[in-house]
N, C-alpha and C positions, 0 to 999 in steps of 0.2 A: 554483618552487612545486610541490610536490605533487601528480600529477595525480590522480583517484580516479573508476574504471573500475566501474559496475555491474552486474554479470549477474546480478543476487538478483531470483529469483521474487518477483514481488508478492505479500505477507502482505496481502493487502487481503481482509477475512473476509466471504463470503456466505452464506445459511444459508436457508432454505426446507423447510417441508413435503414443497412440491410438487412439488421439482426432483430430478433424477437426481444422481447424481454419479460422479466419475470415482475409480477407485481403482488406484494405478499405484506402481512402485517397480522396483525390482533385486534381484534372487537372487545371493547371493555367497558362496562357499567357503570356510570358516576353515581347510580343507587345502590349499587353491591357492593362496589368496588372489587367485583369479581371478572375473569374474560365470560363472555357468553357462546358457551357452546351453539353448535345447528343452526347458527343465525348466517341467511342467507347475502350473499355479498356480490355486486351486481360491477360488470368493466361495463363501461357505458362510453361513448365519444363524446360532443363537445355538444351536438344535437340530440342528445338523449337517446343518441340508438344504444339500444342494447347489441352488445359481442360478446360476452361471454361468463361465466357465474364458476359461484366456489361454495360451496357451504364449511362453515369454523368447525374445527375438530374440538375437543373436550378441552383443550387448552386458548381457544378462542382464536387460535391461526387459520390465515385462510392463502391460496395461491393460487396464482392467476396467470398463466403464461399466454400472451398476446405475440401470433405470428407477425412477422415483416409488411408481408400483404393486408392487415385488418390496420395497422400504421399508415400504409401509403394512403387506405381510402378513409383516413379520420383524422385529415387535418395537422398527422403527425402528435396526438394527444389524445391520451384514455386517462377517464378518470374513474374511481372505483365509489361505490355508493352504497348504501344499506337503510334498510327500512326497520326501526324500532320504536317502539311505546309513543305513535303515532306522526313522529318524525323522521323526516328524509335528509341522512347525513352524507356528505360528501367527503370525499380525501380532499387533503389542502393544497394540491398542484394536481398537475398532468402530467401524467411519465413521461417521458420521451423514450424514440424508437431505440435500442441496444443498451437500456440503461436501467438494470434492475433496480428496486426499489421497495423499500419496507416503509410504510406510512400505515399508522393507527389510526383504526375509526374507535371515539368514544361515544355513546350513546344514554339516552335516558339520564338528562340532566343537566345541569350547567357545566360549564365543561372552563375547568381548570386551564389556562393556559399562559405563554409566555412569548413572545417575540420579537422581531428587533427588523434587519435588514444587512443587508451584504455591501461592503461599500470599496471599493479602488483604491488602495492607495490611501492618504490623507485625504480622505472628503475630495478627489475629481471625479469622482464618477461611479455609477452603479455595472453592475454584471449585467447584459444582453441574458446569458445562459451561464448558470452554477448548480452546484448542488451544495445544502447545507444538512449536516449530521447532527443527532444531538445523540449527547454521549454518558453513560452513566459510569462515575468512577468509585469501586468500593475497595477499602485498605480489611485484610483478615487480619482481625487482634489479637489472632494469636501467632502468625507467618509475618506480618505484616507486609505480603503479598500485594500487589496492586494490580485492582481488576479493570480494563475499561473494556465496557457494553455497549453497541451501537444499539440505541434502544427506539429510533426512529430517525426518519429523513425525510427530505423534500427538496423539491426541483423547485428553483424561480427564476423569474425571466421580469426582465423589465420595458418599458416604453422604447419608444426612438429615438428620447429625446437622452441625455446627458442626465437630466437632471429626474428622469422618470425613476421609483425606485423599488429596487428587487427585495422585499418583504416578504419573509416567512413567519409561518407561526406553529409551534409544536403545541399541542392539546394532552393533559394527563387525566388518565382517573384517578380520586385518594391518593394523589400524592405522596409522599413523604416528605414532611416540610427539614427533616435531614438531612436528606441525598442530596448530594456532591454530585453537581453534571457540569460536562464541559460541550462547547460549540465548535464546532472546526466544517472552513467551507470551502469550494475548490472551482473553478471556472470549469466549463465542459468545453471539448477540442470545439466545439460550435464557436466557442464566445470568441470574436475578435481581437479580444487581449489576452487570449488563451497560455501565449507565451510570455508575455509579463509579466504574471501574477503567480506568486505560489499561493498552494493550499496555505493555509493560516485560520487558527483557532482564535476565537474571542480574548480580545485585549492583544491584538495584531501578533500573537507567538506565532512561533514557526513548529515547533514542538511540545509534545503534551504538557511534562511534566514543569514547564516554567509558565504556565500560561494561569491567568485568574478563573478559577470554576466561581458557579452560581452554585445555589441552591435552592432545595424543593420546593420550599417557603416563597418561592420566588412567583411560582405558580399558583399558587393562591392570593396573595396579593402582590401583584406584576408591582415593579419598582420602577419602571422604563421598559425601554428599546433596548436589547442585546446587541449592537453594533459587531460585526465582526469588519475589520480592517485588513483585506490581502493586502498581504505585503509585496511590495514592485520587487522585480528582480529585473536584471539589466545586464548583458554581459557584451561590451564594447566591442568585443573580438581580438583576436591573436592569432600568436601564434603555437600555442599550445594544448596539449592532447592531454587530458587526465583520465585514467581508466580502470578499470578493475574486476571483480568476481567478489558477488554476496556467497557465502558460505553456509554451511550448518556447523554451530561449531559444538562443544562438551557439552555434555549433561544434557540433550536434547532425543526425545527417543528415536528420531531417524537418524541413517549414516551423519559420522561427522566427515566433513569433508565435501557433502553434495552440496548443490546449486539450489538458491532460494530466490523467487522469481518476486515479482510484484512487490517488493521495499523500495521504499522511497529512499533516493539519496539527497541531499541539499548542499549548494554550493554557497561559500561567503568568501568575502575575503576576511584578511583578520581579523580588519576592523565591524567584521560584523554586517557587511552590508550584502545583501542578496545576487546572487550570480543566476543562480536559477535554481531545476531541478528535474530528475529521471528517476525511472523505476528501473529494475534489476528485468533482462528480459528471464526466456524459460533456461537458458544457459547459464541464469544468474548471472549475467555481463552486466555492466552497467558505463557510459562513459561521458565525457562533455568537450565540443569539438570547441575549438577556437577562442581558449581562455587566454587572455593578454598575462602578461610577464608582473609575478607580485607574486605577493605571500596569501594564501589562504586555508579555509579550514571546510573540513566535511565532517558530516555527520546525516544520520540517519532519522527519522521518527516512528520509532517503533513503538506503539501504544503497549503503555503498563511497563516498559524495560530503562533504564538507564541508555542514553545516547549519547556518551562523550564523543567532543571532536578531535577530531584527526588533523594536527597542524602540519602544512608542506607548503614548497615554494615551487614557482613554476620561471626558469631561468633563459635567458638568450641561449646559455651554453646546455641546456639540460631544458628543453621545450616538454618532453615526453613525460609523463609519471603516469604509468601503466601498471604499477604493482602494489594495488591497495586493496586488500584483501578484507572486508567484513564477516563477521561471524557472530551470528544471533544464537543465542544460547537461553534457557530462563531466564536469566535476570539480566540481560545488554545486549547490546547489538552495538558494537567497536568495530571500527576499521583502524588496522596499522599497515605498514608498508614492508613488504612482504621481501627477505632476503634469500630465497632459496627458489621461490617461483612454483615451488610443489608444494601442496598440503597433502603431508603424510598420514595416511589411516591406519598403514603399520607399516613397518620397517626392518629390514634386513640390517643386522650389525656390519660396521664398517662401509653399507653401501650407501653411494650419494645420486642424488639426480639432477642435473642442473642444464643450463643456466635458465635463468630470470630477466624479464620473462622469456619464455620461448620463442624464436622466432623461425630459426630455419632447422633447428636440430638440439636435439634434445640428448646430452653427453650419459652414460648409465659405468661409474666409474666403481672397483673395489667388487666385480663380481669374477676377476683372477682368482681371488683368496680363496672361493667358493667351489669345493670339488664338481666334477660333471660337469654331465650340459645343463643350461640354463634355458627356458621359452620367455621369449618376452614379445606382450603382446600390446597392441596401441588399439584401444575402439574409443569411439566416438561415446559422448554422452549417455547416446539411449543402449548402450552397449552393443553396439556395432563392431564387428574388427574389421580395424583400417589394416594394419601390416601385423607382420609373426615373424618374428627368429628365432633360430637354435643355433645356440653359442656355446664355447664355452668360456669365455674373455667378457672382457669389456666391451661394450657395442657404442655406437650414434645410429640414432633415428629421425630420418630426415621428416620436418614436418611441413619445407617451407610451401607447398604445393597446397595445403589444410587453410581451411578458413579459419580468421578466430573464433575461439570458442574456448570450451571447456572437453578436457580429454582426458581418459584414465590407462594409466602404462600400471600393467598386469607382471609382476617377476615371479617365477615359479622357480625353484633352486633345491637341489638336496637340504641343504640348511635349512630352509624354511620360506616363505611366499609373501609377497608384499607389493600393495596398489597404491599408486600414487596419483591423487588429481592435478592435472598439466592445464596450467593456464598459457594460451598463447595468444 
């Protein structure tokens, strides 16, 4: 089977007034085709004030962190500039305030490039505020691993009008008329239709691995506009709650079992048509309020991984589905529906923990069999203790007083010791 290898920066979009952000990228030579070290790299506003400077490390990176306060007095846009082999090159947007950003300056030469525009829907309309990614994807020939790179980005913003349109354009040096790149663009909580549109990659996918890639070649002689198409999402409302917990799951070098934040989850119904979509918070929770009554499916986009969907129905008689548990491991990120309500990291023979999901108390049955006394401990996420007992029985542990979350129940026993993550 296929293995599939992630190293893709998380597009997980944050955005604030009040927050700083980082402004970061590589200088690269369309005469070398090499990065240019100690080439000095200028944050400037809209009026050519100078704020603040970077000089490129031996690998041609540069970083740029812009406080909150140097945002409020510039118009809410810095843009970064550099001076080589007698010309003044600019980044191709403006950052905005809380929204880090990696944008390449190419210098000394014509300058390779490709771009398109960001568009609503079927041709209604353009993005106020997005941000579009371009993405390099490389398969290892001999793993056949699949790697995707965010290997540059840019913010666009469009006119007042409807019809004004939000264009970008990514710039390369020396190429490789080879490489395999894919596009994927996402509205920022700014944009007005923020809630109707999901991220969506070129040729209107929702997820990586079905979507049409360009190539290098594409950059040297552009063939057109890259059209990226968000796709609407639309969710009527109901009466139904869908909810869950991202995981870590095998074969991954941290705990299996802990909470993985920032994944995207996406909602359809069967037939394929967009509901919407959420990120995993720091608890790895993730959920969707007021889904109406039908059959639908979830899935995740996890760059470089396999994302099968997860099929379930949401019923008059059964509104709730709270127990959908994802687990990203190297090669997937699957969600199935969860019958036990605890993911076990290890386990004591014959003991069980239940119910599913938790709501008011959490039953710990089969630790009679087990000589002595027993500690059983309840903390919070960050490993906090909530409660502690010594028993020598079977216990309940009331939890209905706890907010939802993610919780780990601690059994320490002559037999042997075993932690369980408690979803409730």
């Amino acid at each position: 089977m296929q293995r599939l290898l992630l190293i893709l920066l998380s597009l997980f979009l944050t955005a604030s007034a009040a927050s700083a952000a980082t402004l970061s990228g590589t200088v690269t030579s369309v005469a070398t085709c090499a990065p240019v070290a100690g080439q000095k790299v200028y944050a400037v506003d809209s009026s050519q004030s100078w704020k603040d400077s970077a000089v490129t490390n031996s690998a041609g990176y540069y970083s740029i962190t812009i406080p909150a306060t140097v945002y409020a007095g510039s118009a809410g846009q810095i843009f970064v500039t550099t001076y080589a082999c007698g010309t003044t090159v600019y980044s191709q947007c403006g950052y905005r305030p809380g929204n880090n950003i990696y944008n390449n300056l190419v210098v000394c030469g014509t300058l390779p490039a490709i771009g398109g525009a960001v568009i609503l829907g079927a041709n209604v309309g353009y993005p106020k505020a997005a941000k579009v990614w371009l993405i390099r994807r490389d398969i290892n020939p001999s793993t056949f691993d699949t790697t995707l790179t965010a290997v540059d980005s840019a913010f666009i913003t469009s006119g007042p009008n409807s019809w004004d349109v939000s264009w970008f354009q990514f710039r390369m040096a020396c190429p490789n008329p080879s490489d395999v790149y894919l596009l994927k663009a996402a509205l920022l909580p700014s944009d007005p239709n923020y809630a109707s549109y999901l991220p969506s990659y070129f040729d209107s996918g929702l997820t990586w691995s079905s979507r049409m890639p360009f190539i290098g070649q594409d950059f040297i002689t552009p063939s057109g506009g890259f059209y990226v198409n968000l796709k609407p999402g639309s969710n009527p409302g109901g009466p139904g709650f869908v909810g869950g917990s991202v995981l870590v799951g095998a074969n991954k070098s941290t705990a299996v079992g802990d909470p993985l934040s920032s994944r995207m989850l996406i909602l359809t119904t069967a037939a394929g048509k967009a509901i919407g979509y959420t990120y995993s918070d720091a608890a790895g929770k993730f959920k969707f309020n007021n889904v109406p009554v039908g059959a639908y499916k979830i899935f995740g986009d996890a760059g470089g991984k396999w994302n099968p969907e997860l099929s379930f129905s949401i019923t008059a008689a059964k509104p709730t589905v709270n127990n959908i548990i994802f687990e990203e491991n190297n090669a997937k990120f699957e969600g199935h529906l969860s019958t036990t309500g605890v993911a076990r990291l290890n386990a004591l023979p014959g003991v069980t923990v239940f119910p599913n999901p938790a709501t008011d108390y959490i039953r710990v049955e089969g630790l009679s069999a087990i000589k002595g006394m027993k500690s059983i401990v309840l903390s919070s996420i960050t490993g906090q203790a909530i409660s502690r007992q010594i028993l020598e029985g079977n216990c309940r542990v009331d939890i209905a007083s706890l907010p939802p979350g993610m919780y780990t129940l601690s059994i320490q026993t002559e037999a042997g010791n075993a932690t369980y993550s408690i979803l409730k």
